[in-house]
C-alpha positions in Angstrom: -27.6 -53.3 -19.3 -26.7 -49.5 -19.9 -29.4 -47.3 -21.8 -27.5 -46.7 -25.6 -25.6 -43.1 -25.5 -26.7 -40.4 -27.8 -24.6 -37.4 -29.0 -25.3 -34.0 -27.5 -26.3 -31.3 -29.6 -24.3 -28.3 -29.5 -26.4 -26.2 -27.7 -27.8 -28.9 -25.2 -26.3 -29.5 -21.8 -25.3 -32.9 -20.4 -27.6 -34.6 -18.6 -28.1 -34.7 -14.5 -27.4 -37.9 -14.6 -24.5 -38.0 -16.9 -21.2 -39.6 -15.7 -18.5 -37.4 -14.3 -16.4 -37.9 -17.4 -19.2 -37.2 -20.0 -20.1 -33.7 -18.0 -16.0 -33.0 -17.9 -15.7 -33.3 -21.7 -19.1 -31.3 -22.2 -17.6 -28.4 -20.5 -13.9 -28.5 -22.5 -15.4 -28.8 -25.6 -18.2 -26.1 -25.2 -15.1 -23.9 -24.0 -12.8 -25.2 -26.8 -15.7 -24.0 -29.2 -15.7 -20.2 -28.2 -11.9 -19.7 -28.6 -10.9 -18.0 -32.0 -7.2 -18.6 -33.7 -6.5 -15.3 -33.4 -7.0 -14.8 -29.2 -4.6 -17.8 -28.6 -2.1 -16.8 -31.0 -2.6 -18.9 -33.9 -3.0 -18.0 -37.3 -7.4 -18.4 -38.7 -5.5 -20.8 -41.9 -8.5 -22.1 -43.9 -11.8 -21.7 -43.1 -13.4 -23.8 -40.7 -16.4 -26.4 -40.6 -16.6 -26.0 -36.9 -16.1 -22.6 -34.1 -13.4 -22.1 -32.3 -10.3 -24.0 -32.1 -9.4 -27.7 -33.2 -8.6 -30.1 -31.0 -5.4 -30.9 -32.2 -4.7 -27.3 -31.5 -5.9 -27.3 -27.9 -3.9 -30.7 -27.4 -0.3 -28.5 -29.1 -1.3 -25.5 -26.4 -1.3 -27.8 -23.3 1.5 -30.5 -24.8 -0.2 -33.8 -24.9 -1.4 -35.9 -27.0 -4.4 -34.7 -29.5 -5.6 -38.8 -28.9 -5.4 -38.3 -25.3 -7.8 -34.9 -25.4 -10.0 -36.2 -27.8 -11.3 -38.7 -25.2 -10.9 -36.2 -22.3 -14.1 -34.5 -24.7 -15.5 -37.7 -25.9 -15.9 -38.6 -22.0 -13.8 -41.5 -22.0 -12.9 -43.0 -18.1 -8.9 -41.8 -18.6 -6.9 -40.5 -15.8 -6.7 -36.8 -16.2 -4.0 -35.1 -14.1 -4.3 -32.3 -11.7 -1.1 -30.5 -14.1 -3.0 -31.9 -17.2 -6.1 -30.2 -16.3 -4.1 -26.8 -14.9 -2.6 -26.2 -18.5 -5.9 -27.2 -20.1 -7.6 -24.4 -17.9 -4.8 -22.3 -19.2 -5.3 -23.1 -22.7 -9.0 -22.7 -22.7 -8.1 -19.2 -21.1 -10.7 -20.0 -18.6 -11.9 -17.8 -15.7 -11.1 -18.4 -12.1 -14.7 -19.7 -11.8 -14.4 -21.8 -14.5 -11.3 -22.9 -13.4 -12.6 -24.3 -10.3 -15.8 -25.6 -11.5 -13.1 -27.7 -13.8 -11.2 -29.4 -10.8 -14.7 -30.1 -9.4 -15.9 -31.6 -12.5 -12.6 -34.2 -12.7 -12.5 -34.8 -8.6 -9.0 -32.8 -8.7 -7.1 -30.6 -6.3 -6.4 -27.2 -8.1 -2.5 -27.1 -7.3 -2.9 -23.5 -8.0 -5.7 -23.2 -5.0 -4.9 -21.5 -1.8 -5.2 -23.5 1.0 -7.2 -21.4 3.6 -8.1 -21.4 7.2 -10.6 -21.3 10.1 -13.7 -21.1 9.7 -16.8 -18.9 11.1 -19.7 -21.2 12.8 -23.3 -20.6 11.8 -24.5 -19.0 15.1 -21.5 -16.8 14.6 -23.0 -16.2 11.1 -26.7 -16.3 12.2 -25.4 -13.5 14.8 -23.7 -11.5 11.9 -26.8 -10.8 10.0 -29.2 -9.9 12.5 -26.2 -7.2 13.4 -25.7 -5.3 9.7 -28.0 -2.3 9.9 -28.4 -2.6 5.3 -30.2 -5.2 4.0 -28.1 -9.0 4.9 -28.9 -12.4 4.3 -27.5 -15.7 4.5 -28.1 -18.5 1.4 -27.3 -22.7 2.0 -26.1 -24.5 -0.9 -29.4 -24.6 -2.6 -29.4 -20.4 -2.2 -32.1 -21.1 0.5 -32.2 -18.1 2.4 -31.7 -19.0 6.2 -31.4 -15.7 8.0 -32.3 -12.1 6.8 -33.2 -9.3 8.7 -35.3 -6.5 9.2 -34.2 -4.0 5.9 -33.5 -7.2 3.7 -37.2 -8.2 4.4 -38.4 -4.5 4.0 -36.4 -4.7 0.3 -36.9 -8.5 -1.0 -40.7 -8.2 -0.9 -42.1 -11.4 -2.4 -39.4 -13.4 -1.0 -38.2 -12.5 2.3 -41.4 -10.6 3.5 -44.4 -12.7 4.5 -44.4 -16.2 4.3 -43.1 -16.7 1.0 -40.6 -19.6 -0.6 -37.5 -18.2 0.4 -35.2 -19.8 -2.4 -33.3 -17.1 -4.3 -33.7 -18.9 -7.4 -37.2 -19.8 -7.3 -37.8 -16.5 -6.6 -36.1 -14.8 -9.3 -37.1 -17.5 -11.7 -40.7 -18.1 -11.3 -41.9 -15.3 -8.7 -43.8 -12.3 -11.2 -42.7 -10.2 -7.9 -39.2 -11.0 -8.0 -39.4 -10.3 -11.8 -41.0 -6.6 -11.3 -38.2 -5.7 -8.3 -35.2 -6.7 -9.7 -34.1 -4.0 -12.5 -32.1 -5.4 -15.7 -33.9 -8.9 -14.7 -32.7 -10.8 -17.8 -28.8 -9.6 -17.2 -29.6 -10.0 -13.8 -31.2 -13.6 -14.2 -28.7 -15.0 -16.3 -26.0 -14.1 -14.3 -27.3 -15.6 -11.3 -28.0 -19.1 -13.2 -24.2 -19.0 -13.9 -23.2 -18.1 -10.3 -25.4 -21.0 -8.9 -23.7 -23.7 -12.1 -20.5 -22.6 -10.0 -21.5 -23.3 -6.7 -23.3 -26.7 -7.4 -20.9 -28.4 -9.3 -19.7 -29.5 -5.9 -22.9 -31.2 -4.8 -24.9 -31.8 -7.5 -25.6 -35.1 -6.9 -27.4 -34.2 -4.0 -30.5 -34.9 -4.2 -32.0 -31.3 -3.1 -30.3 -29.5 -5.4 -30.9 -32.3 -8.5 -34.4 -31.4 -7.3 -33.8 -28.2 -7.9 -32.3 -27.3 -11.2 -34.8 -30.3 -12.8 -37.9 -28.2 -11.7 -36.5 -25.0 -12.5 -35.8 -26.3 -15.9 -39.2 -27.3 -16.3 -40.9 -24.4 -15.4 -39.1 -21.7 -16.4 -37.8 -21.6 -20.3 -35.3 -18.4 -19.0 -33.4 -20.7 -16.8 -33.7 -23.5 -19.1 -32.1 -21.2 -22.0 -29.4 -19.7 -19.3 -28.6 -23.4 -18.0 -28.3 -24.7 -21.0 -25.7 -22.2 -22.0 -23.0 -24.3 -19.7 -22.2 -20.1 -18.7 -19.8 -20.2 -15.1 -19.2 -17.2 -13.2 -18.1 -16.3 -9.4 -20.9 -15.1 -7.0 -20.1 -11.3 -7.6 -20.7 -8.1 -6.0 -21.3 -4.5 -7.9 -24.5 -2.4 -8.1 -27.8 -3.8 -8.1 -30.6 -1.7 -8.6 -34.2 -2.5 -7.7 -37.9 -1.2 -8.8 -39.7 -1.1 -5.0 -43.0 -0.8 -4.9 -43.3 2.0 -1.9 -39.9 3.6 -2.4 -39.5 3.2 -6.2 -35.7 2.7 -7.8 -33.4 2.4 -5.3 -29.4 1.2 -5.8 -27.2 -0.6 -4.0 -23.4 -2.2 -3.5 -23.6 -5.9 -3.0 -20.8 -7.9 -1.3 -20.9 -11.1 -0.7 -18.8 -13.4 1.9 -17.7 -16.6 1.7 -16.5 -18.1 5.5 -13.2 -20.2 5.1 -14.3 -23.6 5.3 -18.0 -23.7 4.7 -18.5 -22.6 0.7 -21.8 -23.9 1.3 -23.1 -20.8 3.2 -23.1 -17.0 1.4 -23.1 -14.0 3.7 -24.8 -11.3 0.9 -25.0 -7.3 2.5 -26.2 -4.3 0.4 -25.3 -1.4 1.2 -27.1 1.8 -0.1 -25.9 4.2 -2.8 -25.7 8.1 -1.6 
């Protein structure tokens, strides 16, 4: 016997242990709902009862049927193409992130996807960061981080000096440490719950990372609030700037790698401004 459904607020997220097609129609619809008229090329007409577009207006932008996206959002088990879905990410004018997190959320192939190859090994990559003379680390798929070295330590006190929780997350989340070093931390924060709703589409069924965002969720209402938001965005680099403790505000360019064929492991270097 299945436990009775109830309708999702607005503002609240699908559950962890919502079906595939329930967390697929979540995601078009909160998408759907922050789309104006005006910014697909469609004229306001009457007021409306609801934000953004209609769904009979998504369903004329990607040509098919307005029955047939309706139960796309409602969560219904129907087939959803890997063309269907490519001209609904177009629609939705969604980012290359979102995009992806899309094809992960409906099992699909992005035909739009590059096909890449070889791939780095870890001792390659364990090698890598003990080399870089700036501050380099290297996160798993739960943003563990695995490897650092020497300046990273020396910068990331809290979290990568010591013997401390090394989770990036954890760290910036619930460490009063992390919060103090990390300058803009709520810009900062939020940004990073978005990079890591990219990255663990594609295991979130795992159980280490379930593990994860539930407990985060619990105890910290930031990440609660940012999760919740259903926000998606590409693990970036650009400035970060940090409040040290010895050396006081000090800037850096992050970049961060991604070895062909192993999206689970993030190279991240910073290298120092001036």
């Amino acid at each position: 016997m299945t436990a009775p459904s109830h309708p999702a607020t607005p503002d609240a997220p699908p559950p962890l242990d919502a079906t595939p097609a329930h967390a697929l129609g979540e995601f078009i619809r909160a998408h759907r709902e922050r789309l104006s008229p005006l910014a697909v090329g469609l004229p306001p007409g009457p007021r409306r009862r609801t934000p953004g577009l209609r769904r009979e207006e998504v369903a004329q932008l990607c040509g098919v049927s307005p029955t047939w996206y309706t139960w796309i959002e409602q969560g219904r088990p129907v087939s959803a193409s890997a063309d269907a879905l490519a001209r609904i990410a177009v629609a939705l004018q969604l980012s290359r992130a979102e995009r992806a997190y899309l094809f992960e959320l409906a099992a699909q192939r992005d035909p739009a996807e590059p096909d890449t190859g070889g791939a780095d090994t870890p001792a390659m990559l364990l090698k890598t960061v003990q080399v870089v003379q700036s501050p380099a680390y290297l996160l798993d798929r739960q943003w563990n981080a695995i490897a650092w070295n020497a300046p990273a330590a020396d910068l990331f006190v809290g979290w990568l000096d010591g013997d401390n929780d090394r989770n990036l997350l954890r760290y910036t989340f619930l460490s009063p440490v992390g919060h103090a070093l990390i300058v803009d931390w709520e810009s900062r924060a939020r940004r990073l719950a978005a990079e890591f709703r990219a990255d663990s589409i594609r295991h979130l069924n795992d159980a280490p990372t379930r593990a994860l965002i539930d407990a985060l969720t619990a105890q910290s209402d930031a990440f609660a609030q940012f999760w919740a938001s259903q926000d998606v965005g590409e693990r970036e680099g650009g400035r970060r700037e940090f409040e040290h403790p010895r050396d006081g505000r000090v800037a850096y360019d992050q970049i961060t790698f991604k070895p062909a064929h192993r999206e689970d492991l993030k190279l991240v270097v910073l290298v120092r401004e001036g």
